[in-house]
matplotlib code that plots the C-alpha trace (Angstrom):
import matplotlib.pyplot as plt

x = [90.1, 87.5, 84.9, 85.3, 85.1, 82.1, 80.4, 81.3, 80.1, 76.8, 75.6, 76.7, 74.3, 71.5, 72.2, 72.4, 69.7, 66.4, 68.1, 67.5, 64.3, 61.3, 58.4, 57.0, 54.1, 50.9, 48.4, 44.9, 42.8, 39.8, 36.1, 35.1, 32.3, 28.6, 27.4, 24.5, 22.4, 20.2, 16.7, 14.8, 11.9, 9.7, 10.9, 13.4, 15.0, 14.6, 17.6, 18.6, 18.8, 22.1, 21.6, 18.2, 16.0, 13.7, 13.9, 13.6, 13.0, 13.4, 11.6, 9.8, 9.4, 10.5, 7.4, 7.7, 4.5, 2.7, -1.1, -3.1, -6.7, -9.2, -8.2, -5.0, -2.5, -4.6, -4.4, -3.2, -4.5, -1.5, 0.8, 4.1, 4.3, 7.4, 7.0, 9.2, 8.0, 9.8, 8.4, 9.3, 8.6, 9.4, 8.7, 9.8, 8.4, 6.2, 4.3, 1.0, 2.9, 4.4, 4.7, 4.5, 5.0, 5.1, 5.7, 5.5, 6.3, 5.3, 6.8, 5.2, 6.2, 4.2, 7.2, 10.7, 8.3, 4.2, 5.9, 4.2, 5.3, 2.6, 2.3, 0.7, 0.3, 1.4, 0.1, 0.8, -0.6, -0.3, -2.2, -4.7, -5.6, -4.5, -4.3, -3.5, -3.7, -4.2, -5.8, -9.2, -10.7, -12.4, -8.9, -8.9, -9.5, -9.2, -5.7, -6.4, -7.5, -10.6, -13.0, -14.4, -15.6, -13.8, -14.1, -13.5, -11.1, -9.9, -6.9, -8.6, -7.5, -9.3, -9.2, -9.7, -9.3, -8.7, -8.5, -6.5, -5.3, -3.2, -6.4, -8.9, -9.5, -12.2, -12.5, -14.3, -12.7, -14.2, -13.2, -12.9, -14.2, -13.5, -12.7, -14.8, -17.6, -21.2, -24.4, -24.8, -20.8, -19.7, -16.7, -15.2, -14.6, -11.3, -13.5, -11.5, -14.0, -15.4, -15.9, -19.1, -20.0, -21.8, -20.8, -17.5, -18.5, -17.8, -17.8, -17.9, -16.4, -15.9, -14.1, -14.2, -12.0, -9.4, -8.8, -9.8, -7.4, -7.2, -10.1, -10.1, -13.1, -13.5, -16.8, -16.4, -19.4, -19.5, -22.0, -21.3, -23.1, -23.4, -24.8, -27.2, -26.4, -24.1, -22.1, -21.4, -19.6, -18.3, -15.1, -13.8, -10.9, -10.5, -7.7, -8.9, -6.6, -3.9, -5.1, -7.3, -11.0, -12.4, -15.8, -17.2, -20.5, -21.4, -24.2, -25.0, -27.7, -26.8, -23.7, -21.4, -17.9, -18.0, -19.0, -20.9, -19.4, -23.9, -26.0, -24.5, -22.0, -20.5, -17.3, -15.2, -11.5, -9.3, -5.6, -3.8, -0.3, 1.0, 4.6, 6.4, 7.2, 3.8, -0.2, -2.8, -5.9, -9.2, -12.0, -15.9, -17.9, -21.4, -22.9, -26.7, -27.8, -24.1, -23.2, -19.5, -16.1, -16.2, -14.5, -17.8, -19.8, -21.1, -23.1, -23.2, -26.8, -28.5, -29.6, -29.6, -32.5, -33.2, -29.5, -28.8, -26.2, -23.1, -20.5, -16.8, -14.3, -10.5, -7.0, -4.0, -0.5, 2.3, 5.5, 8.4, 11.8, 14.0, 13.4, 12.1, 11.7, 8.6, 6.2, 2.6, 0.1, -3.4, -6.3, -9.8, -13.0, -16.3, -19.7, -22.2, -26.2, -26.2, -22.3, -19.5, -17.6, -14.1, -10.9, -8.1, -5.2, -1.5, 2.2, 4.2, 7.9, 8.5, 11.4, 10.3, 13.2]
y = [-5.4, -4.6, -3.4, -6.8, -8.6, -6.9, -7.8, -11.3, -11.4, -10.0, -11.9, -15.2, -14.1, -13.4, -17.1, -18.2, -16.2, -19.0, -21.9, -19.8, -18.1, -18.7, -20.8, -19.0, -16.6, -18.7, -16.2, -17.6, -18.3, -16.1, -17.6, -18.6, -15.8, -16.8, -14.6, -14.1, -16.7, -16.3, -17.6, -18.3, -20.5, -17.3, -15.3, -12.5, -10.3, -12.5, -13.6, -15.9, -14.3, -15.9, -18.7, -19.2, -20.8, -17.9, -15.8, -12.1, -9.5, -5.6, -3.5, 0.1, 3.6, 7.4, 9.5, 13.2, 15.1, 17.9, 18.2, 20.9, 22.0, 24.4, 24.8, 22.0, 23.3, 25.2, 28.9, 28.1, 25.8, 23.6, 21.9, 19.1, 16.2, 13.8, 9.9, 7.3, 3.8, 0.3, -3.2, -6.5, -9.6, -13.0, -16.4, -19.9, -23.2, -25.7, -28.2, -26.1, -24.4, -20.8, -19.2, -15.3, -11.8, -8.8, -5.4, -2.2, 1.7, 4.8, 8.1, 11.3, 14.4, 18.0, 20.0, 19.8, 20.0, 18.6, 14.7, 11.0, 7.7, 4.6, 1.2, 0.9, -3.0, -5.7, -9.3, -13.0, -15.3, -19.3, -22.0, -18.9, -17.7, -14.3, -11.8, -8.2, -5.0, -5.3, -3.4, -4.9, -5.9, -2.6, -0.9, -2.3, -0.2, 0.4, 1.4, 5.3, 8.0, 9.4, 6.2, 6.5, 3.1, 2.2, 2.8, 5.6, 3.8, 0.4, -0.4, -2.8, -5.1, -8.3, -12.2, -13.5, -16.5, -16.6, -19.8, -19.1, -20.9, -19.4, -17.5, -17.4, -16.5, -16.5, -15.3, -13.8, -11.5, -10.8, -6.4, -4.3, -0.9, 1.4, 4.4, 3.8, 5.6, 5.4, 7.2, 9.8, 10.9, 14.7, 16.0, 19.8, 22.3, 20.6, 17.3, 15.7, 13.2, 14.0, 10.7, 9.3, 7.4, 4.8, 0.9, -0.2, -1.1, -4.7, -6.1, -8.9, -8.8, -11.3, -10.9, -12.6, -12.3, -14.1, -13.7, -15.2, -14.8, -11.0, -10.2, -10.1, -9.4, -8.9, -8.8, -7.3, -6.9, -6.1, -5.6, -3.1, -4.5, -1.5, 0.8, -2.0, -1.6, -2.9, -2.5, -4.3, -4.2, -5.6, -4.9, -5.9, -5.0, -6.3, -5.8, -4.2, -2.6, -0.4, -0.3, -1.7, -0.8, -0.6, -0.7, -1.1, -0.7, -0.1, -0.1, 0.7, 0.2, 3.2, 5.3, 2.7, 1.7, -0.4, 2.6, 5.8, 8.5, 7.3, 5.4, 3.6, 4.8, 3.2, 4.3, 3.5, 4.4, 3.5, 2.6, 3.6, 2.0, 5.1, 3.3, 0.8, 4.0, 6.0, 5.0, 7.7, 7.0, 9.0, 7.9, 9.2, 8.0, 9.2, 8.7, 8.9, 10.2, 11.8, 12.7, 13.0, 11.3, 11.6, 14.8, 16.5, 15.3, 17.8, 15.2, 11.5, 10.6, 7.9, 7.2, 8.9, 10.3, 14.2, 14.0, 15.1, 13.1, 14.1, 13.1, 13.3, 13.1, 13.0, 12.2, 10.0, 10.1, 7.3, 7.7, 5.6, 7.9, 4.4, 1.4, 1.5, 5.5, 7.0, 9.8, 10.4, 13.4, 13.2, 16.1, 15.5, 17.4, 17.2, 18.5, 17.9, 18.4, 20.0, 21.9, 23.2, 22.1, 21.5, 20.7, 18.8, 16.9, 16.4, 15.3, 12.8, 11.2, 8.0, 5.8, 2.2, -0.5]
z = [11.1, 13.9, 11.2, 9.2, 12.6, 13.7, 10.2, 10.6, 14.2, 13.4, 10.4, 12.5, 15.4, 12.9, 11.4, 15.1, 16.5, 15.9, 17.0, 20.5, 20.0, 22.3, 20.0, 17.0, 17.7, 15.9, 14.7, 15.0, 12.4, 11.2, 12.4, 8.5, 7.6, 7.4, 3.7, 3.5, 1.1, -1.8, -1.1, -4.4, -2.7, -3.2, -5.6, -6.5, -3.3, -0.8, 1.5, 4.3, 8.0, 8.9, 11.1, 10.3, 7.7, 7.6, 4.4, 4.0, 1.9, 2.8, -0.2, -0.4, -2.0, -1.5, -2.7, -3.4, -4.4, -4.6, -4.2, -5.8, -5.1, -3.0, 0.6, -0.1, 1.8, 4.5, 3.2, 0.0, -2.7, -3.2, -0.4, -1.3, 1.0, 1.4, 1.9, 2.7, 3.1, 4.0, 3.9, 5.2, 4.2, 6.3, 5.0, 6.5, 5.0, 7.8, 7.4, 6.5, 3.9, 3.7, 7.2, 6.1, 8.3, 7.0, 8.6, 6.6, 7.8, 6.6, 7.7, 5.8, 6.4, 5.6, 6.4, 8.5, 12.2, 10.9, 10.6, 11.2, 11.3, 11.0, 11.3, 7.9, 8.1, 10.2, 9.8, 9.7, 7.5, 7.2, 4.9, 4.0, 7.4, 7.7, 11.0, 12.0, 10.4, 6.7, 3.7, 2.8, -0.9, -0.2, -0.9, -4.7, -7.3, -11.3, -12.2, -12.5, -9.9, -10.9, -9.3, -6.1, -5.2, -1.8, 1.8, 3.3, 5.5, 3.9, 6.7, 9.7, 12.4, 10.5, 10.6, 6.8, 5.5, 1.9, -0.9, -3.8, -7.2, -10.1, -11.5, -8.8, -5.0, -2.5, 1.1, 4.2, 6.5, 10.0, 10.2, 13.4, 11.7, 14.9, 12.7, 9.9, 9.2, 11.4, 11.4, 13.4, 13.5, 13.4, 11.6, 12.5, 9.9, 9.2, 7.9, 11.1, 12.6, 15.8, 17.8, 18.2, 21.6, 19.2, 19.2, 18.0, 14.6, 13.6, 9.6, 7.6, 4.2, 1.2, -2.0, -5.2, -7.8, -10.8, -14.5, -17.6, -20.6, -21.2, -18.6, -15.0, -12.0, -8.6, -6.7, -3.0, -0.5, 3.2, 5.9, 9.0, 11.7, 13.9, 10.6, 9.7, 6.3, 3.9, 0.0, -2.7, -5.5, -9.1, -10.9, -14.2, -16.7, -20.7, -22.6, -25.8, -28.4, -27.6, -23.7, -20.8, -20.4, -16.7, -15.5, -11.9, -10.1, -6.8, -4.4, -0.9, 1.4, 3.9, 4.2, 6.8, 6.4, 3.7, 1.0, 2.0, -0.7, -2.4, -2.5, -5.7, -8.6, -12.2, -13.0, -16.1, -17.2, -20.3, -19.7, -22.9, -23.3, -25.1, -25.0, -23.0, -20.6, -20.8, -20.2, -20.1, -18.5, -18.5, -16.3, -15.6, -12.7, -12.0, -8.7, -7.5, -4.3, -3.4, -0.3, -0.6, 1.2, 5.2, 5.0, 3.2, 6.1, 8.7, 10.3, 8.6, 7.8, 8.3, 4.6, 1.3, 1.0, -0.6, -1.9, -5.4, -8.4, -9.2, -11.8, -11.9, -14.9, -14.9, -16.8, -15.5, -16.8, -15.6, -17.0, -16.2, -15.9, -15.6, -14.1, -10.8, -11.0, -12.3, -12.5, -12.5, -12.7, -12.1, -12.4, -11.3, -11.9, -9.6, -9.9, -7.6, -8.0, -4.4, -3.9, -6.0, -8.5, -7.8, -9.7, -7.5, -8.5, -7.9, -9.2, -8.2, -8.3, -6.7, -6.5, -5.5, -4.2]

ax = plt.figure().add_subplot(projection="3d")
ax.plot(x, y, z, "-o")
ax.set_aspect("equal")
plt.show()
């Protein structure tokens, strides 16, 4: 009888027990979550910063490779390197049009203790007018390794202002070229340059360039004010059966930091679409009066004068592994009039995002 009373007694409290609870315990509501928003006003991969109106987008590469040659790697004739680069890209619209920043870094690394990290660009550019540290037109190339037809040192501190349409650009940059190359430098046994006390050298650059149909040009030229001298040169590729012919031409007036590798050079190169995955590309270039990149410099001359030719002939290969991981090998031959041959070249893996 207890035991049935106690039953009772306790399922008529639990019946009777919120009539004389305290007020319900609210829990509060979640803030509502800000996703992050797809911007498609430029193109793929960009994104809103939450809160803002300012898209972004965060791209870049990992780069494993392995460089082969005389005197590469020190004592030995080969040496691997490790890269790993990020970019980003910032773009908000105003009433001049496109607002754009961009900051890339570059860490490469020799081994686990000989490391570096860059600033390998930073700039802004609005309504054409661009600013900071950029890569020059001199930086352009044909789409294989064996040309040699830009500077020495194609990343400046410039102003340019540049007018594009769908198939055609023109521009004028002014260039701070404080490590490019001037007359009368030294370079140590290493081919590191040896500072010069001369002027801070100061450029002015233009580029030219667009496509027609299958075929596309560029003509570069710049003059290096402290050097007194200047370069120019012409560029243009053709689609033309199974590939892409190349051909460029070069000239300069006196070795400064717009071209100093001689005194002019014609290269050409054939990009064979092999597949959708693989092109092969084999390139000459012959130069006249060579005097070689700034690390073949003892002393930087003042002209070309008494210097001899040389030619050069090499063989690309660009494979794609899957998308947005691919391979390339390269090997390079050089002979010039007045040194010694040499055979240089290197492998890569590279897996861009």
């Amino acid at each position: 009888m207890n035991i049935r009373m106690m039953l009772l007694g306790s399922a008529a409290a639990l019946i009777a027990a919120p009539a004389f609870a305290a007020d319900a315990i609210v829990a509060a509501e979640p803030e509502p979550v800000e996703y992050v928003r797809v911007c498609d006003a430029y193109g793929t991969g960009y994104f809103y910063i939450p809160g803002t109106e300012t898209c972004l987008k965060i791209e870049g590469y990992i780069r494993f490779q392995v460089d082969v040659g005389p005197g590469t790697g020190g004592d030995s004739d080969w040496d691997a390197k490790t890269r790993g680069q990020v970019q980003f890209t910032a773009k908000s619209d105003t009433e001049y049009g496109p607002l754009t920043g961009v900051i890339v870094l570059q860490a490469n690394a020799d081994n686990a203790t000989d490391q570096e990290t860059i600033l390998d660009s930073a700039y802004l550019d609005v309504a054409g007018f661009r600013a900071g540290l950029f890569y020059s037109w001199w930086d352009d190339g044909l789409s294989g390794e064996t040309d040699d037809i830009g500077s020495v040192v194609t990343l400046h501190n410039s102003i340019r202002y540049q007018y594009e349409t769908g198939s055609f650009y023109a521009g004028l940059s002014v260039d701070e070229l404080e490590d490019g190359v001037y007359q009368g430098d030294t370079f140590d046994a290493d081919g590191d340059l040896i500072p010069d006390d001369g002027p801070n050298n100061v450029g002015v650059a233009f580029g030219i360039g667009g496509t027609a149909g299958a075929f596309s040009y560029q003509i570069t030229g710049g003059w290096d004010f402290d050097n007194e001298d200047g370069a120019i040169r012409a560029m243009g590729t053709a689609e033309l059966g199974p590939g892409t012919l190349g051909l460029a031409v070069v000239y300069s007036s006196g070795p400064n930091s717009y071209y100093s590798t001689a005194e002019w050079a014609v290269a050409a190169e054939y990009a064979i679409k092999a597949t959708d995955k693989l092109k092969i590309t084999p390139g000459v270039q012959y130069y006249g009066n060579y005097i070689g990149g700034a690390s073949a410099f003892d002393t930087v001359p003042n002209d070309f004068e008494g210097t001899g030719d040389a030619w050069k002939a090499g063989l690309t290969v660009d494979y794609q592994i899957v998308d947005n991981f691919y391979a390339k090998a390269s090997v390079q031959y050089l002979d010039p009039e007045d040194g010694d041959d040499s055979t240089t070249g290197y492998f890569r893996l590279q897996r861009s995002f």
